[in-house]
C-alpha positions as CSV (number, residue, x, y, z in Angstrom):
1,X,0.9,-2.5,6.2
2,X,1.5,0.5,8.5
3,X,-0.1,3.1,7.2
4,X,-1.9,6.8,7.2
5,X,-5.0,5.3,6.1
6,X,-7.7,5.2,8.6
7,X,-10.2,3.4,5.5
8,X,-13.7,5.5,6.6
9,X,-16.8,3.4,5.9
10,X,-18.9,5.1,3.4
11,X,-22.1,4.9,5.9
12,X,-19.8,6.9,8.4
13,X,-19.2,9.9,6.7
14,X,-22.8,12.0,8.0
15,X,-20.9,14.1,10.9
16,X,-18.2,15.6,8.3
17,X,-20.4,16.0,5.1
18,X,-23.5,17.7,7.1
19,X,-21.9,21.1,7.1
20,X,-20.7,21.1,3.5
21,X,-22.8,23.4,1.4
22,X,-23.7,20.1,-0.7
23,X,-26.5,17.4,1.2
24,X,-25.6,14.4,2.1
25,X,-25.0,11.9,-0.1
26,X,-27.2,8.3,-0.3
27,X,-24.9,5.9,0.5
28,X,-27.0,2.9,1.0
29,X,-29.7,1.2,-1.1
30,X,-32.6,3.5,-0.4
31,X,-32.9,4.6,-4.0
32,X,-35.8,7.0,-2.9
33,X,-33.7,8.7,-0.8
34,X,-33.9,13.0,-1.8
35,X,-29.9,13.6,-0.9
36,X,-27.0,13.9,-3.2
37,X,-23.5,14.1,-3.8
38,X,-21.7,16.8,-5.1
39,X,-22.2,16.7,-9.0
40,X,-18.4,15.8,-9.3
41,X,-18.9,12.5,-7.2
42,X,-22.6,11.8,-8.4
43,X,-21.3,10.8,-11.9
44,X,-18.4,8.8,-10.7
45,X,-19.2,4.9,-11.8
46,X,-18.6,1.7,-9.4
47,X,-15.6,-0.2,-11.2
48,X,-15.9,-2.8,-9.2
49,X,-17.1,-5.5,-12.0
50,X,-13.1,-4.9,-13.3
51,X,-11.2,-6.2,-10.4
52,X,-11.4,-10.2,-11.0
53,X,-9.8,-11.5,-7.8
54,X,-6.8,-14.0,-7.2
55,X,-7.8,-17.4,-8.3
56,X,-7.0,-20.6,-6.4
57,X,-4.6,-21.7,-9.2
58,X,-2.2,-18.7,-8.8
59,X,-2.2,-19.5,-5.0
60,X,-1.1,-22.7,-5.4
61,X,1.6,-21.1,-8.1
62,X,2.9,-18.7,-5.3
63,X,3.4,-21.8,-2.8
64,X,5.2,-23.7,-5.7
65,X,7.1,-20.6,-6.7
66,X,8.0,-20.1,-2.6
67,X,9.3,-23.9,-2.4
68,X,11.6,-22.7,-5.3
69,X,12.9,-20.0,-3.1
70,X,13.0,-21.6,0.0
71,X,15.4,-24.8,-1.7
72,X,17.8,-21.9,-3.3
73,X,18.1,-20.3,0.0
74,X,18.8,-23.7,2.1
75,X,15.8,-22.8,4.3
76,X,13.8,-26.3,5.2
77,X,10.5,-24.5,5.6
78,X,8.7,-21.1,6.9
79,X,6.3,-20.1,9.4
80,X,3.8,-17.5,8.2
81,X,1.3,-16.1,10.7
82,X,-1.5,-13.5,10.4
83,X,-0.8,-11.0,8.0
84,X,-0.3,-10.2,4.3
85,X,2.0,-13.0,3.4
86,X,-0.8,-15.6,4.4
87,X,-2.8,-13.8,2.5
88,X,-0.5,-13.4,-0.3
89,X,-0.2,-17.6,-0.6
90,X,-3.4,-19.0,0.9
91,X,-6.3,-16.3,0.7
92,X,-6.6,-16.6,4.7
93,X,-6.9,-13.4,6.6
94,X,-6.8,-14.3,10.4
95,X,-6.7,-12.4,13.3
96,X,-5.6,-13.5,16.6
97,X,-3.5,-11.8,18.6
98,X,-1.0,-13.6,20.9
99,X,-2.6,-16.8,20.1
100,X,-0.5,-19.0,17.5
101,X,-2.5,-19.7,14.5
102,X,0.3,-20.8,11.9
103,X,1.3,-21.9,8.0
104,X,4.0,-24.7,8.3
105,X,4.7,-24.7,4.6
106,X,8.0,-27.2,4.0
107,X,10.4,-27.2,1.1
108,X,9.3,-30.7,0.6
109,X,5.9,-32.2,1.9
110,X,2.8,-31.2,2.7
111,X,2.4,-28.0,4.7
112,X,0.5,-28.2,7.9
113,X,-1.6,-25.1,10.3
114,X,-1.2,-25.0,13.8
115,X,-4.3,-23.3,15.6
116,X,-6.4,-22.9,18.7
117,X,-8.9,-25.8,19.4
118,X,-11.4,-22.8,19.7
119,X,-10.8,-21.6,16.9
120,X,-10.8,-24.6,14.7
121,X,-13.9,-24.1,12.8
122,X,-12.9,-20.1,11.7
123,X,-9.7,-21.6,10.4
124,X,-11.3,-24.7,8.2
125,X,-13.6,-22.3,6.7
126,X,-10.8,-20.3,5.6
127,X,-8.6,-23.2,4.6
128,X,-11.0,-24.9,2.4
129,X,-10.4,-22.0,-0.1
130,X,-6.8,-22.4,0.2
131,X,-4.5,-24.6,-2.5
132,X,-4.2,-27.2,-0.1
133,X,-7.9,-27.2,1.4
134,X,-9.1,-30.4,0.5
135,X,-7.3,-32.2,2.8
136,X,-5.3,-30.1,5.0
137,X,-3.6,-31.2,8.1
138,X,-5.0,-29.1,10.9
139,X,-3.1,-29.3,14.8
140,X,-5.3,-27.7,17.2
141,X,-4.0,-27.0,20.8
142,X,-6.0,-26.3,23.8
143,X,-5.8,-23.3,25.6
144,X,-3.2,-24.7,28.7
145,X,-1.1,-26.6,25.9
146,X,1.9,-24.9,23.8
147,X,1.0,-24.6,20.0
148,X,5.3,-24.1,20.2
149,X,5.5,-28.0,20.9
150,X,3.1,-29.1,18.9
151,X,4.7,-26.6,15.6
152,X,8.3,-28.7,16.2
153,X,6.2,-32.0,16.1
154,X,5.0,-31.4,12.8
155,X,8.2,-30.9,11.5
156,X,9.5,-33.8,12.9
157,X,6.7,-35.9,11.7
158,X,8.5,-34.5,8.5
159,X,11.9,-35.6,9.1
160,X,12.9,-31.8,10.1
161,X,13.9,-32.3,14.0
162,X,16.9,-30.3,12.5
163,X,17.4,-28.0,10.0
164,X,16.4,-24.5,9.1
165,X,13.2,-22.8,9.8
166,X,12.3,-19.5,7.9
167,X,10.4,-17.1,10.1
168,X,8.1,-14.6,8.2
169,X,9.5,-11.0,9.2
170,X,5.9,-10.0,10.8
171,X,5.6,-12.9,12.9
172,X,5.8,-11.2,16.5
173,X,9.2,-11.5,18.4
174,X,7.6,-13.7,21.4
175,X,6.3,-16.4,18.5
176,X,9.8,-16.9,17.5
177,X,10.9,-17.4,20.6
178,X,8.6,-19.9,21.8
179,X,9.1,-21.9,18.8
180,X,13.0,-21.8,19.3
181,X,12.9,-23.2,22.9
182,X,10.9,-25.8,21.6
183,X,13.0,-26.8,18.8
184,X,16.4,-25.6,19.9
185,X,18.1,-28.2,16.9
186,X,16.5,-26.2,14.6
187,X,18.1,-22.7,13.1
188,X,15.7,-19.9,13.2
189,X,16.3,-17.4,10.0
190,X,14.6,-15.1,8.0
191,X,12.3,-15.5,5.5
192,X,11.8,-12.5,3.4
193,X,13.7,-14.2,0.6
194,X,11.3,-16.2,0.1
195,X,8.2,-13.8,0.6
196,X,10.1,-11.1,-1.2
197,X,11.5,-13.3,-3.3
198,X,8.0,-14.1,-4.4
199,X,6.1,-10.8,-3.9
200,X,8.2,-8.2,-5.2
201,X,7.6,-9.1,-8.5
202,X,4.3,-9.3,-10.0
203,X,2.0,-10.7,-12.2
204,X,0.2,-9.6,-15.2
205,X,-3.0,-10.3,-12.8
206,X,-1.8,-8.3,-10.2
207,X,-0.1,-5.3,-12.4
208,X,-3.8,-5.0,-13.7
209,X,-5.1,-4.9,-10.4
210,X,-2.2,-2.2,-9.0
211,X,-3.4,0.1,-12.6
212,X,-6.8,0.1,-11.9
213,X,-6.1,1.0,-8.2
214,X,-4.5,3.7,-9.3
215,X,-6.9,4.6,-12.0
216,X,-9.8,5.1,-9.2
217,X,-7.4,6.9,-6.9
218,X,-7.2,9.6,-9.5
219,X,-10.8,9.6,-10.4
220,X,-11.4,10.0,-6.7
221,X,-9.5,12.7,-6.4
222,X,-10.5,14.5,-9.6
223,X,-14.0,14.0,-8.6
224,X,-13.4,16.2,-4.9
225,X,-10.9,18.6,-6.6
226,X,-14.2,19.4,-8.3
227,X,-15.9,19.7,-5.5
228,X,-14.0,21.7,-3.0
229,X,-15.2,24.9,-1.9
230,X,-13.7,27.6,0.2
231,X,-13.8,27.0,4.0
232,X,-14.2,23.4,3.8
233,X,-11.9,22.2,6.5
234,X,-9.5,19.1,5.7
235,X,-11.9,16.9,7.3
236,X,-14.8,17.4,5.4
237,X,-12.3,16.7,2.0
238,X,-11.2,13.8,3.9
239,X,-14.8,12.9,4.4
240,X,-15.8,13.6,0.1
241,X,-12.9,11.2,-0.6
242,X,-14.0,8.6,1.1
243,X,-17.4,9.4,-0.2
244,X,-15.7,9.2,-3.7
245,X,-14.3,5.6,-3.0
246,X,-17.9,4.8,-2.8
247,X,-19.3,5.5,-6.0
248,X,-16.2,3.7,-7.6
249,X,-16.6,0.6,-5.4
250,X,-13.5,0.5,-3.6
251,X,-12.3,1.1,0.3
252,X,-10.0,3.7,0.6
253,X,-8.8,7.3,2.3
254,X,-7.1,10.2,2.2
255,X,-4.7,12.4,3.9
256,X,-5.6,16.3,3.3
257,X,-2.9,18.7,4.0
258,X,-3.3,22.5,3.9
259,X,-0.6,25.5,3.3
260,X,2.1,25.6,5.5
261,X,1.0,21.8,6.8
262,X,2.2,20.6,3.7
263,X,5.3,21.1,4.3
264,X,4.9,18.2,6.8
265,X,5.5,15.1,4.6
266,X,3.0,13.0,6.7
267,X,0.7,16.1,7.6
268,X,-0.4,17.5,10.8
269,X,-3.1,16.7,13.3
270,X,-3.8,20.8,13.4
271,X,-7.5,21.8,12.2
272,X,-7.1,22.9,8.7
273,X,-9.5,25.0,6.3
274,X,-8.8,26.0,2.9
275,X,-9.3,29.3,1.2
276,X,-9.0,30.6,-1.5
277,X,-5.6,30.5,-3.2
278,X,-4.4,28.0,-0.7
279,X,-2.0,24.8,-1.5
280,X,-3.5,21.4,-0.7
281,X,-2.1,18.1,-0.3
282,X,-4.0,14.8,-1.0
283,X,-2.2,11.9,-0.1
284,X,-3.0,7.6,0.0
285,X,-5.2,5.5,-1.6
286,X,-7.4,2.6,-2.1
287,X,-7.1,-1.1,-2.6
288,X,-8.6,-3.2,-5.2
289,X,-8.5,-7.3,-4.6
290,X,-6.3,-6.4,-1.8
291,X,-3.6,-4.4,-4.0
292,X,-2.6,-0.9,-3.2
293,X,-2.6,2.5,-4.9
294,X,-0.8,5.7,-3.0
295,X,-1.0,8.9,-5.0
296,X,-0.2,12.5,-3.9
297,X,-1.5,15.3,-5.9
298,X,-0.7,19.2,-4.8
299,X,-2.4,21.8,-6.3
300,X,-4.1,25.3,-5.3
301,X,-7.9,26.6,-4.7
302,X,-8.4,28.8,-7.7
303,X,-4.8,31.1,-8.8
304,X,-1.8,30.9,-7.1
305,X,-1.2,34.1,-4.3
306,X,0.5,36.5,-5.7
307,X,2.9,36.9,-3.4
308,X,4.0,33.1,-3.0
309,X,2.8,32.2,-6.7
310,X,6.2,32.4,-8.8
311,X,8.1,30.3,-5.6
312,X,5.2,27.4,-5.7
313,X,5.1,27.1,-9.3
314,X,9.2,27.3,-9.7
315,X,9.0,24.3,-6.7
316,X,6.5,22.3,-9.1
317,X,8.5,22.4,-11.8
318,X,11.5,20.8,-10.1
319,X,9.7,18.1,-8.6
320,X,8.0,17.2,-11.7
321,X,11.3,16.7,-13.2
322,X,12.7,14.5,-10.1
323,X,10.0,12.6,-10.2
324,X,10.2,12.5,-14.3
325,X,14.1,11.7,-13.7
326,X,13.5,8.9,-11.2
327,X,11.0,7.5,-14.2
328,X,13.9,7.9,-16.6
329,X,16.5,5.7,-14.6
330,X,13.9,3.4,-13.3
331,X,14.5,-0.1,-15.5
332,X,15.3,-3.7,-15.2
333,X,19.7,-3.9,-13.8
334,X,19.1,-0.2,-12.6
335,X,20.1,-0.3,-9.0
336,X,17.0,1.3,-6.4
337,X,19.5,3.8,-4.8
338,X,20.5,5.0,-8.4
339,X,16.6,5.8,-9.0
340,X,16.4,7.4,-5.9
341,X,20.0,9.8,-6.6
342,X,18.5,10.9,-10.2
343,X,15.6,12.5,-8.6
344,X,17.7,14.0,-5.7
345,X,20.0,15.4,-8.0
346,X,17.4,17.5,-9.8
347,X,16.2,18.8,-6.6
348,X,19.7,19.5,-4.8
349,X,21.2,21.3,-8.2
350,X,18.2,23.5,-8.3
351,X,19.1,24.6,-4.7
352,X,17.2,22.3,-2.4
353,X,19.4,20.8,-0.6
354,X,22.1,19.8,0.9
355,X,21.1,15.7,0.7
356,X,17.5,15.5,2.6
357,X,17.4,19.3,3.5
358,X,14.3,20.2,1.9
359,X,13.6,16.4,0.0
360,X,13.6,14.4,3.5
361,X,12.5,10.8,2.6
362,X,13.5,8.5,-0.2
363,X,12.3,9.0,-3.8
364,X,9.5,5.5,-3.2
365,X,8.5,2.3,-1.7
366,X,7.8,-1.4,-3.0
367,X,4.0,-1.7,-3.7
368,X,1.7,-4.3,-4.1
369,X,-0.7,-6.1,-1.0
370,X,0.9,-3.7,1.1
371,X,1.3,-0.2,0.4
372,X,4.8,0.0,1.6
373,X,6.9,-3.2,0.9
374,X,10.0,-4.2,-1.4
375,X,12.3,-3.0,-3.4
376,X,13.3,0.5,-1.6
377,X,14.1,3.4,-3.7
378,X,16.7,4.7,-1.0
379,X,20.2,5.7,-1.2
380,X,22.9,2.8,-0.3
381,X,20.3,0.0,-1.4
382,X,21.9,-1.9,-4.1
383,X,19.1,-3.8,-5.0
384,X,18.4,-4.0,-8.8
385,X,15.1,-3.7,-10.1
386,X,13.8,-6.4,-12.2
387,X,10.7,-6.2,-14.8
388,X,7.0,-6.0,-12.9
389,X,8.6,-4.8,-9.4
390,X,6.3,-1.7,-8.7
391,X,6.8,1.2,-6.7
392,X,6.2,4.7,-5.8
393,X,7.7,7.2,-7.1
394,X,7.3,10.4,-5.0
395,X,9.7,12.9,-4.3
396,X,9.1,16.5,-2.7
397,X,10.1,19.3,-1.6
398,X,9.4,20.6,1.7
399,X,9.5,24.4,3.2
400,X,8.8,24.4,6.7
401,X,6.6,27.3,7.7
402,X,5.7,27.9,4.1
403,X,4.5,24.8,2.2
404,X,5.4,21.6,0.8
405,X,5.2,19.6,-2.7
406,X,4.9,16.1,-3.1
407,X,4.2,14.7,-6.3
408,X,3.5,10.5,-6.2
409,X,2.5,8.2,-8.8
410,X,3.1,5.0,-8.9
411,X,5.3,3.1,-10.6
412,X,5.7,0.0,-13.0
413,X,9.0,-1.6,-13.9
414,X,8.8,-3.1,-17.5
415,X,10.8,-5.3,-19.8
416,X,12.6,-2.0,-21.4
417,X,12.2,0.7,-18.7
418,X,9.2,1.9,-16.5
419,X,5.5,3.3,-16.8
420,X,3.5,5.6,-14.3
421,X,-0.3,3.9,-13.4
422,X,-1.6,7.8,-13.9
423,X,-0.1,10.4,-15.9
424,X,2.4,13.0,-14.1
425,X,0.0,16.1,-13.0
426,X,0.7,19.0,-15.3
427,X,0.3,22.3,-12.6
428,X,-0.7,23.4,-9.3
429,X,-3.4,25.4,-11.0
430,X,-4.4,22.3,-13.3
431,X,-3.8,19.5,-11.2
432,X,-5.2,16.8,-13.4
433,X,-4.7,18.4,-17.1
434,X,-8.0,19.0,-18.0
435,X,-8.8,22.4,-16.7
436,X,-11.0,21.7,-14.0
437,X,-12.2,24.4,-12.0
């Protein structure tokens, strides 16, 4: 995933939560340790004991299910390299830069791993937790020898000198083209129908993983909503979220946005404090077995200025009903660009617009491993949304040199229709619908 997160380590956070009128928080196992969190965070709970990971038997489902795919599509087999798809199928998270370490995973057959003699011993650690790990078949290549070669030999040991090969859309542009001078009989193509094929729709194991993300994403943010104080600066909220994330037993980060910088839909690099009365945006997320939340909440310090209050709250209001009419339209047939022109329309006929004038991304992204991925609730994408896809569903308005709303949830397709993981925030003075001050 590319993403905004920078995922601060809890044990990192002493530099940004020093100068906050609250101590420092414990964060390690020194239980006679005198510091504390705010009160807010102090009574957050770890959930960690309700994330049960991916077992070995839904791996093994996932490479059935992508043998499936890759026979419809007429693709002989893929190449997946480092990155979320291997992870997806086989639990392995490598690194490696621009050595090869490979997944050869046929339509028929046995799959087979190309990697670095050096590395040999990282990799069989990692593979014997994977569906075929019993007895897989490694090929290692020294470091003056082409792993390209030695890739087109195990195909051909598989009766696949010719063919089509499925390349994994992250695999870097100089991998694909060694492997296609050293197999020039075989096609090169794409393989996102089988990974997307395979991802985009989920599991009742990994919806429960994507809700509880979710669910700890808005405790976290509850929790420092509680907390914040005039003249905090966004750092220092950045720095109580991460803390936050912590007590719930989950990695994750946020972006903090303040007054006119949220009308910047990614935020600003500009020092930021927050006073009273000012608007603040709190973007991202965590991940939970290595599934995604991304939740934006906007909401004011204290009352809404005088001056600017009847403008924010009228904003609110009409992008709580895009993102209420995206919900609506959002169902199994429903095509992603029609999703994505429900909630535009609310914004444009309420005179924000013309098109992405003031709403200036698409209404949501695909979610699951990654925090962006497929379906794309864009205009022109005629992709229909099937039961369990899950997305975001976020749009905003954006005022440039007076602020920005953004209101995200995100978003479950089911058999009938579609769910938010969190309930819609009610107000900018009541973010969360329980008053909290």
């Amino acid at each position: 995933m590319i993403s905004r997160r920078r995922f601060l380590e809890v044990s990192g956070l002493g530099a940004g939560l020093a100068t906050i009128s609250y101590p420092l928080a414990a964060t390690g196992s020194d239980e006679k340790s005198t510091s504390s969190l705010p009160p807010s965070l102090a009574r957050l709970k770890s959930r960690k004991n309700e994330a049960t990971p991916i077992s070995l038997e839904e791996r093994r489902q996932r490479l059935e299910r992508a043998r499936q795919l890759l026979a419809e599509n007429a693709i002989d087999a893929m190449v997946l390299m480092s990155g979320t798809s291997l992870d997806y199928f086989t639990g392995i998270r490598w690194w490696g830069g621009e050595r090869m370490f490979a997944l050869v995973l046929p339509a028929k057959g046995s799959a087979f791993y190309v990697c670095p003699a050096f590395e040999e011993g990282r990799a069989r650690e990692q593979i014997a937790n994977a569906p075929d790990g019993e007895q897989p078949d490694v090929r290692t290549w020294q470091e003056d020898e082409s792993p390209y070669h030695l890739l087109a030999q195990g195909l051909k040991d598989r009766g696949m000198a010719t063919g089509k090969l499925g390349i994994e859309e992250t695999v870097r542009f100089f991998f694909a083209d060694g492997v296609a001078q050293a197999a020039p009989r075989l096609a090169l193509t794409s393989a996102t129908p089988v990974t997307a094929g395979c991802r985009m729709i989920k599991s009742v194991h990994e919806i429960a993983l994507m809700r509880l993300a979710a669910q700890v994403t808005l405790s976290a943010y509850e929790a420092v909503y509680r907390a914040m104080r005039e003249g905090m600066t966004q750092r220092q909220v950045q720095d109580l979220i991460a803390a936050a994330y912590g007590q719930l037993g989950f990695p994750g980060e946020a972006s903090v946005e303040v007054d006119e910088y949220t009308a910047y839909p990614h935020g600003s690099s500009t020092p930021q404090v927050i006073r009273e009365g000012s608007i603040v945006m709190i973007d991202d997320g965590c991940t939970v077995e290595g599934y995604q939340s991304d939740i934006t909440r906007t909401f004011v310090l204290g009352k809404v200025p005088e001056q600017t209050g009847d403008k924010m709250k009228k904003v609110f209001d009409i992008v709580h009903r895009a993102q209420a009419a995206g919900l609506a339209t959002a169902r199994p047939g429903a095509e992603c660009g029609a999703v994505d022109a429900a909630a535009r329309k609310v914004i444009v006929d309420s005179g924000y617009g013309p098109d992405y004038k003031y709403f200036a991304h698409r209404l949501g992204h695909g979610m699951g491993m990654d925090g962006h991925e497929w379906p794309y609730l864009v205009r022109g994408n005629t992709t229909k949304l099937a039961a369990n896809m899950t997305t975001s569903n976020e749009p905003g308005i954006y005022i440039r040199g007076e602020f920005g709303i953004r209101l995200e949830d995100d978003m479950h397709v089911t058999e009938n229709g579609a769910e938010l993981f969190t309930p819609q925030s009610p107000s900018l003075e009541d973010p969360f619908g329980k008053n909290a001050g």
